[in-house]
C-alpha positions in Angstrom: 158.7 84.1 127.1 156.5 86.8 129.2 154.1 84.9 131.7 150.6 87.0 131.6 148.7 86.7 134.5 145.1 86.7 135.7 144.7 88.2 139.0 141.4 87.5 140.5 139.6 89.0 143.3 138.9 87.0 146.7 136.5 88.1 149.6 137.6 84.6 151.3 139.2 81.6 151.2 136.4 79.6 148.8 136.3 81.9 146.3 139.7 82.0 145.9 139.9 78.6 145.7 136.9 78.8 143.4 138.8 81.5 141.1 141.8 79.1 140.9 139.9 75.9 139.9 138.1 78.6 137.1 141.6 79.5 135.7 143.0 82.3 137.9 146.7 82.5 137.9 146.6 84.3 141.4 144.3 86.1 143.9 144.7 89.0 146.4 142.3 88.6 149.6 142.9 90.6 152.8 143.9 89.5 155.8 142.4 90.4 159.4 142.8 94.1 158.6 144.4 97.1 156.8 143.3 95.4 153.4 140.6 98.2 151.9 137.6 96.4 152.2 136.6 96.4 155.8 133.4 93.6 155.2 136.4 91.7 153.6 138.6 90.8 156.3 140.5 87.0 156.3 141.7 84.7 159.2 145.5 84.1 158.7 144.9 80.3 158.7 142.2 80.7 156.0 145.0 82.5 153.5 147.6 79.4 154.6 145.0 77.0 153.2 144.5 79.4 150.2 148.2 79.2 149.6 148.6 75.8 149.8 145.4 75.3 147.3 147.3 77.9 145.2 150.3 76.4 144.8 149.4 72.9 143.4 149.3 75.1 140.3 151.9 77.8 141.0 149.4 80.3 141.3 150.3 82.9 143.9 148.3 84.8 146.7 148.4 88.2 147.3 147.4 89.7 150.6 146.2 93.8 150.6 147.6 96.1 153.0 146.5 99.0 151.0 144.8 101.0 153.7 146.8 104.3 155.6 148.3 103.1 158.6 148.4 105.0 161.6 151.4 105.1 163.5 149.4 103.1 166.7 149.0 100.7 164.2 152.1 100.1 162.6 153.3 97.0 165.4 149.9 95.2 164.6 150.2 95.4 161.2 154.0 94.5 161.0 152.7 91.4 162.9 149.6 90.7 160.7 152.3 90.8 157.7 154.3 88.8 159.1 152.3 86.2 159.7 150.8 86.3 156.4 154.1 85.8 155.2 154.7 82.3 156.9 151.2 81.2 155.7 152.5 80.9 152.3 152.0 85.0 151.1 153.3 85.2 147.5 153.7 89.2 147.5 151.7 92.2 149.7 150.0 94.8 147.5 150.7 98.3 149.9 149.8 101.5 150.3 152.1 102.7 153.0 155.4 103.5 151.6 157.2 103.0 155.2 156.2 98.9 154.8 159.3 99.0 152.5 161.7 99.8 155.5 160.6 96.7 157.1 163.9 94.1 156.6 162.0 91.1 157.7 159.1 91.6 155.1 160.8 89.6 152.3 158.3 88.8 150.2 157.8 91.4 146.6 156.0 94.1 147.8 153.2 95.5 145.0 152.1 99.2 144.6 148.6 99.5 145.0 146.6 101.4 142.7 145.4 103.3 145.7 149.3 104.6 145.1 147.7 107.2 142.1 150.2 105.8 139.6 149.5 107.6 136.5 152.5 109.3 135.1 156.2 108.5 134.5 157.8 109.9 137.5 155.0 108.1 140.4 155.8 105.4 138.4 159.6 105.3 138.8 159.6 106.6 142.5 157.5 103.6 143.2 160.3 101.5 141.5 163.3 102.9 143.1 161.7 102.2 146.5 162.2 98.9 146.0 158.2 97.7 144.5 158.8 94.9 141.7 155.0 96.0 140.6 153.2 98.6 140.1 149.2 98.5 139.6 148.0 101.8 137.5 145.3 104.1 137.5 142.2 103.0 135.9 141.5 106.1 134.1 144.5 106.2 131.7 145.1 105.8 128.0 146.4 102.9 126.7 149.4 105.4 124.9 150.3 106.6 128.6 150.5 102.7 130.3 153.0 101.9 127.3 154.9 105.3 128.2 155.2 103.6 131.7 155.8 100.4 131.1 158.8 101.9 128.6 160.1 103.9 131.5 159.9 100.9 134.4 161.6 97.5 134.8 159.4 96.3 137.1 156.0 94.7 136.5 152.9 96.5 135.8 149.4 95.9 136.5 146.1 96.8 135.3 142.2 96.5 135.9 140.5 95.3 133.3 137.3 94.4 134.7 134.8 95.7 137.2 133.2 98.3 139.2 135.0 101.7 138.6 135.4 104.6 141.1 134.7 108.1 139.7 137.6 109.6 140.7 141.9 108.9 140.4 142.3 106.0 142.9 143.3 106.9 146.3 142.5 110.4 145.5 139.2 110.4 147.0 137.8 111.9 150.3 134.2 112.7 149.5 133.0 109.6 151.4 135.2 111.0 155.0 133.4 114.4 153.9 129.9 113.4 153.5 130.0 110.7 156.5 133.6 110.4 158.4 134.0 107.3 156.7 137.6 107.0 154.9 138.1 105.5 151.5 141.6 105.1 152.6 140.6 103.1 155.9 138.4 100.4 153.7 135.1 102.4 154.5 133.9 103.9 151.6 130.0 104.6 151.3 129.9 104.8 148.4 128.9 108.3 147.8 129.2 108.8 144.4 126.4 105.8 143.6 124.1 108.2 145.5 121.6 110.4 143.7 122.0 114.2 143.6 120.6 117.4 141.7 122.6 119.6 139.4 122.2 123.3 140.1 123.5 126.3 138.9 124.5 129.3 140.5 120.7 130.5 140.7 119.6 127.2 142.2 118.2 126.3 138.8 117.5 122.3 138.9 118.9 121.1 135.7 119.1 117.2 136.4 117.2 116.2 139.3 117.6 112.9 141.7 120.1 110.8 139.1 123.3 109.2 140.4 125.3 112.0 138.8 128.9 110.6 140.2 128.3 106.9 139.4 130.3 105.4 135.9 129.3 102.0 134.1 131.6 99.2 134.8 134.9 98.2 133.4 135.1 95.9 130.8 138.8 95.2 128.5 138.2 91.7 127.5 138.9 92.5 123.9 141.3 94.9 124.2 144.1 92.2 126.1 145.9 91.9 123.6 146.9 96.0 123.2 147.9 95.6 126.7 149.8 92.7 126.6 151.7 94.4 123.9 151.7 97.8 126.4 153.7 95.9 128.4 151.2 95.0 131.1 151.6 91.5 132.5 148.8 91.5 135.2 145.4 91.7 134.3 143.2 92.5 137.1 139.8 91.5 138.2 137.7 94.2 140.2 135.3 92.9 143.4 136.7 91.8 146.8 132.8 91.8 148.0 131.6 90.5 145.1 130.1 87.1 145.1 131.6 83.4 144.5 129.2 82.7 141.6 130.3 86.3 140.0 134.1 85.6 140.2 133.5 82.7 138.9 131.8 83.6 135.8 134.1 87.0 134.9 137.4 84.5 135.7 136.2 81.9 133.6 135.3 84.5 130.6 138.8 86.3 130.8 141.0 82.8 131.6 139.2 81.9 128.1 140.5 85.3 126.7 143.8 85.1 127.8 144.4 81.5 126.3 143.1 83.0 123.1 145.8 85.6 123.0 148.4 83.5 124.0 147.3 80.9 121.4 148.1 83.7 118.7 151.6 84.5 120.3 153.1 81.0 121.3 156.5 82.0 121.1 155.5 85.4 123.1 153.6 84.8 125.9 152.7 81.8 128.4 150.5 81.8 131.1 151.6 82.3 134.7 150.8 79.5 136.5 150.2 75.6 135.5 147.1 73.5 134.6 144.5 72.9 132.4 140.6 73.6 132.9 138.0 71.7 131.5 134.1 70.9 132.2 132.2 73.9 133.8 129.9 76.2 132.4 129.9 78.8 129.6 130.5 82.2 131.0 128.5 85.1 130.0 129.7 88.6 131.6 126.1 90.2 130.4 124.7 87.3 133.0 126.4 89.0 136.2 126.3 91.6 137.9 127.1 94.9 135.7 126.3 98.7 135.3 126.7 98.3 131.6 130.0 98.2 130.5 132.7 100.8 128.9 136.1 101.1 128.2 136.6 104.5 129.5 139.6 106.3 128.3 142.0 103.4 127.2 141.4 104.9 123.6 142.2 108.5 124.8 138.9 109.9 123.8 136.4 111.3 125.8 132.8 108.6 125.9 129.7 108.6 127.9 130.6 106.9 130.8 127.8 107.5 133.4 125.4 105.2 134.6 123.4 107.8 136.5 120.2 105.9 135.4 121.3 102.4 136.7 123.6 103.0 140.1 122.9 99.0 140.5 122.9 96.2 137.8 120.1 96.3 135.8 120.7 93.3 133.8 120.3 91.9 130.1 117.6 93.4 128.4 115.0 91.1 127.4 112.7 92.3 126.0 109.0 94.5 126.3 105.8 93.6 128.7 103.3 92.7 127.1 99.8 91.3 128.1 99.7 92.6 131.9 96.7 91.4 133.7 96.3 92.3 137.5 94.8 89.7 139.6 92.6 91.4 143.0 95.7 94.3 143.5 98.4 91.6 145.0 99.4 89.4 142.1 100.2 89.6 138.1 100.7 88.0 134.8 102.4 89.3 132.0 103.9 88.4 128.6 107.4 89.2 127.3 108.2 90.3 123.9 111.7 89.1 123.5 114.3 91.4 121.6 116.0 87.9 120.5 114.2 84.8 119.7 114.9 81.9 121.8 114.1 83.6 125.5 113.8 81.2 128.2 112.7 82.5 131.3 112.7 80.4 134.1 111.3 80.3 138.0 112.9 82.7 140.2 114.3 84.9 137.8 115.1 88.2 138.6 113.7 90.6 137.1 114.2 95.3 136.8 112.8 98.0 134.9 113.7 102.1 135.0 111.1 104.6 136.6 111.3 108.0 136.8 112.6 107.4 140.7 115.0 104.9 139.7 115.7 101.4 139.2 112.1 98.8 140.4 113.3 95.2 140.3 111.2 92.0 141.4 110.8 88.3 141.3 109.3 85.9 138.9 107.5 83.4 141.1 106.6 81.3 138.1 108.3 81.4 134.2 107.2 79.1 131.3 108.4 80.5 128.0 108.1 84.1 128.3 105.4 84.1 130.5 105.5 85.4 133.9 103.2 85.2 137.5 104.5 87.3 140.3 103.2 89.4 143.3 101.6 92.5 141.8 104.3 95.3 141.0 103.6 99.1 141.3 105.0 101.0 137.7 104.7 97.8 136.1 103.2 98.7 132.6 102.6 97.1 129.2 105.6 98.4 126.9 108.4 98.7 129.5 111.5 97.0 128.7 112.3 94.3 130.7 115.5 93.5 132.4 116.7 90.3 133.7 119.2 91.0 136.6 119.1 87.2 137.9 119.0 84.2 135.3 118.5 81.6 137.8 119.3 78.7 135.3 122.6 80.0 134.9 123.3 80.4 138.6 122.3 76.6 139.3 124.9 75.8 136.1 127.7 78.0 138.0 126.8 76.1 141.1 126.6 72.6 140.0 128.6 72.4 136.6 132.3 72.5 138.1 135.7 73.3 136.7 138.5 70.6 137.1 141.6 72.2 136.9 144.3 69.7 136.4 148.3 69.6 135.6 149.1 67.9 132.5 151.4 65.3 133.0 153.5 63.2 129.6 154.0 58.9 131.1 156.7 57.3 129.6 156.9 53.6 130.2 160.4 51.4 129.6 160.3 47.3 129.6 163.6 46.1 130.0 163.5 42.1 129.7 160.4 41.8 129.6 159.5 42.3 133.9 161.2 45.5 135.2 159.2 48.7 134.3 160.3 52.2 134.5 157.9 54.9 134.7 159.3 58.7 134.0 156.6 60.9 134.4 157.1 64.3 133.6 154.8 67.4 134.8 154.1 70.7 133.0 155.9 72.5 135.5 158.9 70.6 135.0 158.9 68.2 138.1 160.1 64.8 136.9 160.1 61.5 138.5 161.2 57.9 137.5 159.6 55.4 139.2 160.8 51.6 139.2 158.8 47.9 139.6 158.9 43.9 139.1 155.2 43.3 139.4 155.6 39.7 138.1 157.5 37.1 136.3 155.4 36.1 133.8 155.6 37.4 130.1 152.4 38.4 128.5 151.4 36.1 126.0 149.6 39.4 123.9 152.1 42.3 124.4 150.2 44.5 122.3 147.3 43.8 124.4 149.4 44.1 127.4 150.7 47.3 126.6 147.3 48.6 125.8 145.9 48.2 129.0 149.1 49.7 130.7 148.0 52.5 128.7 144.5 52.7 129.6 145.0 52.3 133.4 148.1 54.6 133.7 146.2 57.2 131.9 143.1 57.5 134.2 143.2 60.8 135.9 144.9 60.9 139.1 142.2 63.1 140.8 143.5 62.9 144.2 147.2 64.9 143.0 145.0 66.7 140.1 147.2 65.2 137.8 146.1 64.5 133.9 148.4 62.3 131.4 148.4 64.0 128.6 151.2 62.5 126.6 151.7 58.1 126.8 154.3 56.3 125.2 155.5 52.3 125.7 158.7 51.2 125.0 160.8 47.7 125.4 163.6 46.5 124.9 163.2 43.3 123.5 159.5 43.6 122.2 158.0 41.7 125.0 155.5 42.8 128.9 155.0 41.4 131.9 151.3 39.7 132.2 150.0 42.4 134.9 146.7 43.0 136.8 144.3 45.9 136.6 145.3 46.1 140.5 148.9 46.2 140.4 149.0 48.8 137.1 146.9 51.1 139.3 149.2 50.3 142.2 151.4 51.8 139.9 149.8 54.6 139.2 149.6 55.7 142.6 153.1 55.6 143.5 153.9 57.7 140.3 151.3 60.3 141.3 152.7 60.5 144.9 155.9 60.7 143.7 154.9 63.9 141.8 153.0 64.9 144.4 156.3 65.0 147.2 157.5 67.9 144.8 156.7 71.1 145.2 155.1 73.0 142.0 157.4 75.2 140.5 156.7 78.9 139.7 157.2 81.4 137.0 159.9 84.0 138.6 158.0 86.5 140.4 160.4 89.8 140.5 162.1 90.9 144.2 163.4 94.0 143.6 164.0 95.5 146.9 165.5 98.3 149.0 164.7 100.9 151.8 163.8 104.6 151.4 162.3 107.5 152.9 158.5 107.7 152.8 157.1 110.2 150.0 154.4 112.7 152.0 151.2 112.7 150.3 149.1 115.7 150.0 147.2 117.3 152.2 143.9 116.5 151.9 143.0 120.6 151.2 139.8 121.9 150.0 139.9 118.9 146.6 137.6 116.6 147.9 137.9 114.2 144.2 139.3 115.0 140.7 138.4 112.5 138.1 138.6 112.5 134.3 134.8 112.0 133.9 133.0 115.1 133.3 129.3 115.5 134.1 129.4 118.8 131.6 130.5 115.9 128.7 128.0 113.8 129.5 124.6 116.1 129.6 126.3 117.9 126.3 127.1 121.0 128.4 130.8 121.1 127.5 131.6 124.6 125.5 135.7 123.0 124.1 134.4 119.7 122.5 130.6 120.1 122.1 130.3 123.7 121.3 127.7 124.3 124.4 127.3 128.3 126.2 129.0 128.4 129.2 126.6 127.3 132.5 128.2 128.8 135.0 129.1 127.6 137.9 127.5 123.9 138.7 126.9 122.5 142.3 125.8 119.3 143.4 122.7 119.0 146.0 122.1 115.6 148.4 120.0 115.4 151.7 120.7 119.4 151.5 124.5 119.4 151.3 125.8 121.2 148.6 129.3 120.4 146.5 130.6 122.8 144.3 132.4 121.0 140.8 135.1 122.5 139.1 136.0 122.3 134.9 139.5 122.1 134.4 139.1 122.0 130.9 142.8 122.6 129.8 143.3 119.0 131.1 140.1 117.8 130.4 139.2 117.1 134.4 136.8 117.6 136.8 137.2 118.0 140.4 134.6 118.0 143.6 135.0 120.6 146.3 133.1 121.3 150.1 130.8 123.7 149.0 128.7 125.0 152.5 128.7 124.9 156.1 129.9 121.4 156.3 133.9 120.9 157.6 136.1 118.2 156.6 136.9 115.7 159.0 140.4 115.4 160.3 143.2 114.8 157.9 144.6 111.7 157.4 148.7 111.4 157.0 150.4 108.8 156.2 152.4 107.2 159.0 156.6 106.8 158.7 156.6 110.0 157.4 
């Protein structure tokens, strides 16, 4: 039986806890530094009370180290790890190769993605150094992640939801370029959601101010089950700076998923970590926060990727304004004709619409149907389509509709001569307890009855151990109960769930493979400031191989006056991102135990 997990993302201790209770089988958050994501930085005592919240369930925590670490830095990040470690740290997902030389690190140390596994041989380096997972490129096809996962023993991760960086993972340096800001110290800007104008080599404008660089988001909710069958075992959720109310919805939506594929292969596949969740909302992926979604290359084929018209989330579409009346220049009130019947709009929805400068978006002050009053909006005009980025219905339902997540615990209950009782209870997870009482010396006259109400109060949920009986049976030796009180059942019932409790939850094996090397150098960071498999050529039908265009020339990208030349390798269907100018790198960054 393969355990296949759901790894969510976790800017801090709630939503972590909040991804758990929605079905994650584990989280990575950062620590106090070195994680990736410098605005998501974590107390040490917050990820202990993460772990322990994680491991009522057997899910696991995983804290990022996944940033270049200096060699100033190396004590204070040997200490951060450490310490992480005794707060309950189920594995570190790491960048920097020379972590693996540290002995007293003895927890499974992950690959990051920021690694640039996307080939065989990365792949198996990163094994033989001692990584019992590896998390893969984004960009690949779904034919090379089953090469790799044919070629590794270890476990292997992959995105399958989320924002997606243009370029190969950890192979990016435009942002130090443009701003002295590192990718690969957590500081990314963000460049490539920026707008820019595409030039030949005559200065010709042929696309003017469109976020040329920036690709829809990732979305492989129905493609799970090819991956599982890849031989990917972690499927990951992109968005450590995302917000609770979005974790909790794209968590929910794939935790649904997965139990739908492992429903189909029962004898296959289980999921990673214990419990069963129930209440909550209905998710809806089109509700949060996307660029429109894509599955980029899993098929192997080139597709339109870009969102250069949206950088930002534009939302569902809705429908087309209709009806605009102005009232005195500062306020408005407008009709939408909805694309589906049965629109709702509600107050305080959020509301955007494309302009030839970009994306406008506004507030609707009041809603009733598919009417709308609002402050007056500049560009606003009757037949726009109408997005809606913010359904604030739905965000009140992720806020107050909660998901219980409970362990599913089978009761059963022996009578021997009609006064001792022996409860064995027995947990998903395979803790087991057997509790024994006397509560009385009088025999039921009704032991049908009797053993109807020891049903009914031993099977109320024990919500303070986040237990659920899921399974009851009764049995007695010679047909007859003790006559017992609602009090002294439940009194029962809370020894039996404390009992459980005392144990620890168990855990699906996580792999350990370790050992020490010598750190692999990493390139230089040379004049390639980004290759990618996205091709602007491609996507403005410029590209002479597939779509029979005449040859452009060289192609430059122009921002704020800087100018970046891009180069067509066309023989493996790439495109890479060079200084173009009189701007200089900033210093290069080198890996430290070199």
């Amino acid at each position: 039986m393969t355990p296949l997990e759901l790894l969510a993302p976790a800017r801090n201790k709630d939503i972590g806890v909040a991804a758990i209770d929605c079905g994650a089988d584990a989280v990575y958050i950062a620590g106090p530094e070195f994680g990736a994501r410098k605005a998501a930085g974590n107390d040490v005592g917050d990820i202990a009370e993460l772990c322990s919240y994680a491991h009522r369930y057997g899910a696991r925590v995983f804290v990022t180290f996944n940033t270049i670490i200096y060699d100033e830095e190396r004590e204070r990040a040997h200490i951060q790890m450490l310490q992480a470690q005794e707060a309950g740290a189920d594995a570190f997902i790491i960048r920097d190769a020379g972590i693996s030389a540290w002995e007293d690190i003895t927890v499974p140390l992950h690959a990051s993605t920021q690694c640039a596994i996307r080939d065989v041989g990365t792949a198996q380096y990163y094994e033989s150094i001692g990584c019992s997972r590896i998390i893969l490129e984004r960009e690949l096809s779904l034919e090379t992640i089953k090469e790799i996962c044919s070629c590794v023993s270890c476990e292997v991760e992959f995105f399958v939801h989320g924002a997606l960086c243009v370029c190969y993972s950890g192979d990016c340096r435009l942002s130090e370029y443009l701003d002295g800001r590192s990718a690969d110290r957590g500081e990314c800007i963000q460049a490539c959601r920026s707008l820019y104008d595409l030039v030949d080599a005559s200065g010709k404008v042929l696309v003017h101010n469109k976020a040329l660089l920036s690709l829809k988001d990732y979305n492989l909710k129905n493609r799970l089950e090819d991956l599982a069958l890849a031989g990917v075992s972690s499927f990951k959720i992109e968005g450590r700076l995302k917000s609770e109310s979005y974790v909790k919805n794209i968590v929910r939506d794939y935790s649904l998923a997965l139990d739908r594929l492992i429903a189909q292969y029962p004898d296959r596949y289980c999921r990673a970590s214990f419990g069963k969740v129930s209440g909550g909302f209905v998710p809806d992926a089109e509700k949060t926060f996307n660029r429109g979604y894509t599955e980029l290359y899993l098929d192997g084929k080139r597709g339109l990727w870009s969102s250069m018209d949206a950088p930002t989330s534009m939302g569902e579409v809705v429908g087309t304004v209709e009806s605009l009346r102005t009232k005195d220049g500062t306020a408005c009130e407008f009709r939408v004709s909805p694309f589906k019947p049965g629109l709702v709009l509600n107050n305080g929805d959020g509301f955007s619409f494309a302009t030839k400068n970009g994306i406008k978006g506004f507030r609707g002050d009041s809603c009733n149907g598919t009417s709308v009053s609002c402050k007056a909006v500049p560009g606003l005009k009757e037949g726009i389509v109408l997005h809606r980025n913010m359904d604030s219905a739905f965000e009140k339902k992720l806020e107050t509709m909660k998901c219980k997540r409970e362990l599913q615990v089978n009761l059963e209950v022996t009578v021997y001569d009609g006064y001792e009782i022996s409860i064995s209870a027995t947990s998903e997870d395979g803790r087991q307890v057997e509790c024994s009482f006397r509560p009385g010396n009088q025999k039921a006259v009704n032991p049908q009855r009797a053993a109807s109400m020891l049903k009914e109060q031993l099977s109320k949920r024990y919500e303070h151990y986040h237990f659920n009986v899921s399974g009851f049976s009764v049995n007695s030796s010679d047909g007859s109960l003790p006559l017992l009180s609602a009090s002294s059942i439940n009194a029962m019932r809370r020894e039996t769930g404390e009992s459980i409790n005392r144990l620890p939850c168990s855990k699906h094996r996580l792999m350990t493979a370790r050992k020490n090397f010598l750190a692999k150098d990493m390139k230089e960071m040379g004049a390639e400031l980004m290759r990618t498999r996205y091709c602007i050529k491609y996507e403005l039908g410029l590209c002479p191989v597939r779509q029979g265009a005449e040859d452009c020339g060289p192609l430059f990208l122009l921002n704020n006056g800087r100018r970046l030349s891009l180069g067509f390798d066309c023989r493996n269907c790439e495109m890479t991102v060079t200084p173009c100018g009189a701007l200089s790198p900033s210093r290069v960054f080198t890996p430290s135990g070199k």
